[in-house]
C-alpha positions as a printed Julia matrix, in Angstrom:
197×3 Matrix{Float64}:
  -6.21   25.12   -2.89
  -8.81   24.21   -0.04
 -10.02   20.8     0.63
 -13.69   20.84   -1.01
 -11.69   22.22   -4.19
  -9.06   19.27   -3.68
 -11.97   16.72   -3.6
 -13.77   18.4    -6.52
 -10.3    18.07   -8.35
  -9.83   14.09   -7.64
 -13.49   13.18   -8.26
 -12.93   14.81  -12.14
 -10.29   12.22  -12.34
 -12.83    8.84  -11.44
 -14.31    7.8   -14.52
 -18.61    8.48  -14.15
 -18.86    4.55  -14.76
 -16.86    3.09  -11.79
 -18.95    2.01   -8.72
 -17.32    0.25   -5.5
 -18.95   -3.3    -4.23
 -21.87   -1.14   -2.78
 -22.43    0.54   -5.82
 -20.95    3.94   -4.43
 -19.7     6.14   -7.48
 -18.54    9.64   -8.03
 -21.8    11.21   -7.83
 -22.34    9.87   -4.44
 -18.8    12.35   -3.85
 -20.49   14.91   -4.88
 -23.3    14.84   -2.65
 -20.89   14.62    0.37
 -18.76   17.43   -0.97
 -22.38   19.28   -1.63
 -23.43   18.67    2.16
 -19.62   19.53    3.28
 -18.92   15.75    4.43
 -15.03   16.36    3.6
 -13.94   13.31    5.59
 -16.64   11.11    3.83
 -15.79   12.45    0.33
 -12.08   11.72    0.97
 -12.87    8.3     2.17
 -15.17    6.95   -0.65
 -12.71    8.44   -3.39
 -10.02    6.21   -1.6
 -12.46    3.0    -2.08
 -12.73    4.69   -5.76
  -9.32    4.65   -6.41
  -9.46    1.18   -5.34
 -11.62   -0.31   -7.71
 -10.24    1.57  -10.83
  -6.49    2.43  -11.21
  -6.39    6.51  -11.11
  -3.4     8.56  -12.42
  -0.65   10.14   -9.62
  -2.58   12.62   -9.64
  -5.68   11.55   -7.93
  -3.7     9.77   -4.9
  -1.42   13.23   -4.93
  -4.59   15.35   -5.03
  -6.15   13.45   -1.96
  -2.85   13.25   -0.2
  -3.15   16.88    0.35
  -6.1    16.79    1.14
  -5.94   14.55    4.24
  -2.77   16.41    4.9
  -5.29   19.36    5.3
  -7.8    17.67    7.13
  -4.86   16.68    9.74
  -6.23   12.94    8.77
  -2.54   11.55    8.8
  -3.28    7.98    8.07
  -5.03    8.51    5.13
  -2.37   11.04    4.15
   0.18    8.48    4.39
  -2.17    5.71    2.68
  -2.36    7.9    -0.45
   0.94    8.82   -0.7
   1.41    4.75   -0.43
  -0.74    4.62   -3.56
   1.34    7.53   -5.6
   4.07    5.14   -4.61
   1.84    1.64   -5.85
   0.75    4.22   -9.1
   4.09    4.73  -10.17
   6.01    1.37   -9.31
   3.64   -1.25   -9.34
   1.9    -3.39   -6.59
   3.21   -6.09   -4.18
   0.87   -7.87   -2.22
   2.05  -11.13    0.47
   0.87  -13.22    3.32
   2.75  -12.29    6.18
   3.55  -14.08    9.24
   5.92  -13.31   11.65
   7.66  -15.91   13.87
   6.67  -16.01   17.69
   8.73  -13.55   20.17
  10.65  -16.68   21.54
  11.99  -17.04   17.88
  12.6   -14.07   16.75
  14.49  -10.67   17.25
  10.61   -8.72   17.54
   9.23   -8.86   20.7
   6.74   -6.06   20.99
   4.11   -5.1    17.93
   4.98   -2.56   15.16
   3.03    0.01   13.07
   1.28   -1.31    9.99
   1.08    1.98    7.73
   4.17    1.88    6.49
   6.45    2.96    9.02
   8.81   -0.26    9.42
  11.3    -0.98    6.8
  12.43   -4.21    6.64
  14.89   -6.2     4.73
  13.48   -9.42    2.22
  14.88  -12.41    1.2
  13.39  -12.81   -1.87
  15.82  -14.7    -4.33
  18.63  -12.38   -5.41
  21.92  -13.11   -4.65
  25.43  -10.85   -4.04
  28.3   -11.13   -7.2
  29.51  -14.13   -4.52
  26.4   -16.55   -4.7
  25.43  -15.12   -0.6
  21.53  -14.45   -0.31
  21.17  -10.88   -0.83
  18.67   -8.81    1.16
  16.38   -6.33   -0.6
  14.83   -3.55    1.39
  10.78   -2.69    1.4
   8.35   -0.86    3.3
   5.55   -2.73    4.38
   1.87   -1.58    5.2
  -0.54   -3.97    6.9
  -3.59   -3.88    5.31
  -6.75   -3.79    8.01
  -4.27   -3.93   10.7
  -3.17   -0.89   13.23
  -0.48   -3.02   14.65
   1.49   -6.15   13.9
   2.88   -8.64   16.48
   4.92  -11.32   16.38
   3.52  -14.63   16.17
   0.33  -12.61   14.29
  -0.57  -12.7    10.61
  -1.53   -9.94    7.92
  -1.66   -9.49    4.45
   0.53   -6.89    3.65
   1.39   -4.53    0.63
   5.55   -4.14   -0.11
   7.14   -0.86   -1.37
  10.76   -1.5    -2.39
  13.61    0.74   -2.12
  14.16   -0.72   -5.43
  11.45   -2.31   -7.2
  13.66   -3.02   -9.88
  14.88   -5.99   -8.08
  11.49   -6.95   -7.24
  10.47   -7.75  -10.77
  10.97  -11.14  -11.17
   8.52  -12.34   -7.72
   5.33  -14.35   -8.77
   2.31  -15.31   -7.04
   2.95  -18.5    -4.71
   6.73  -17.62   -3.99
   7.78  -17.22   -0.19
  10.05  -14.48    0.16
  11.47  -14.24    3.92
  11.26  -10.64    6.42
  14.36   -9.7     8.28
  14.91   -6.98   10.75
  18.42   -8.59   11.0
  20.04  -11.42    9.9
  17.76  -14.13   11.29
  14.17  -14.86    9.76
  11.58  -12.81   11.54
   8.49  -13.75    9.22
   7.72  -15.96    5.99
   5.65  -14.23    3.07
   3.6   -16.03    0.06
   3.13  -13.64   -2.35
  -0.42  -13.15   -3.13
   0.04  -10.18   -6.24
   1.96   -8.58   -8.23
   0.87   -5.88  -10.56
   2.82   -2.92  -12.96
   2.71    0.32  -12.23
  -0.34    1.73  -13.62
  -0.27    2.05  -17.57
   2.43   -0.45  -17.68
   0.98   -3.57  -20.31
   2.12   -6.86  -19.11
   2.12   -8.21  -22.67
């Protein structure tokens, strides 16, 4: 399938009633896809699919179509949300100890490339703190340094352990065994469809 017919796919999946903060909604998509404004399309679906939680679908649907348009960061930022769709979301404020403190010294990628190990309250069969592994992605932030500050959205390796985290609760980063950031957790959401009741 071609990108215009990708886009015309994903914006049959936003709801007619949904508008972003500056009242953008899916017929706005359509004139962009009308006047071949791919890029612009793609990118006001993704504030879309922010406002209103869309199936797998829609995040798979515009995954390939970034992939198409060669636009790999939102690629990867939708196939972040088919992740956040089907698991549930983990948002934290990050901060990450100074170089003379910690094992980081130079900055890292903040779309989900590093893959760092979490404190966050689970322990081994012998009482030890157990670490839990998650991707992180840095939201409105290229880079991350140490000594900086972000908030940040988690993607476990296994979100099953994650369950139990609550707003407020620090949950510590490590890239090895010493502490190379401190978290608060700012939200935590189901996976889409998933009633908290």
């Amino acid at each position: 399938m071609d990108v215009p017919k990708l886009l015309e796919a994903a914006s049959l999946l936003v709801p007619e009633e949904i508008a972003t903060e500056n009242d953008i909604t899916v017929t706005d998509v359509w004139d962009y896809l009308s006047h071949d404004e791919w890029e612009v399309a793609l990118d006001l679906l993704e504030e879309l699919g922010n406002v209103h939680p869309l199936p797998v679908s829609f995040w798979e649907t515009l995954a390939t179509a970034a992939e198409q348009m060669q636009l790999e960061n939102s690629a990867a930022w939708c196939h972040w949300r088919c992740y956040e769709t089907r698991n549930g979301v983990i948002r934290a404020d990050l901060t990450l100890r100074p170089a003379s403190e910690s094992r980081r010294k130079t900055p890292f990628a903040g779309a989900g490339v590093l893959r760092p190990m979490w404190s966050i309250g689970n322990r081994t069969p012998t009482g030890e703190p157990e670490l839990d592994i998650a991707r992180l992605w840095a939201e409105f932030t290229p880079t991350l340094g140490p000594g900086e500050r972000s908030t940040v959205r988690l993607a476990p390796l296994d979100p099953s352990q994650w369950q139990h985290l609550q707003p407020g609760q620090l949950i510590t980063m490590h890239e090895d065994r010493t502490v190379g950031g401190t978290a608060v957790i700012l939200e935590v959401r189901p996976p889409a469809g998933t009633s908290t009741a």
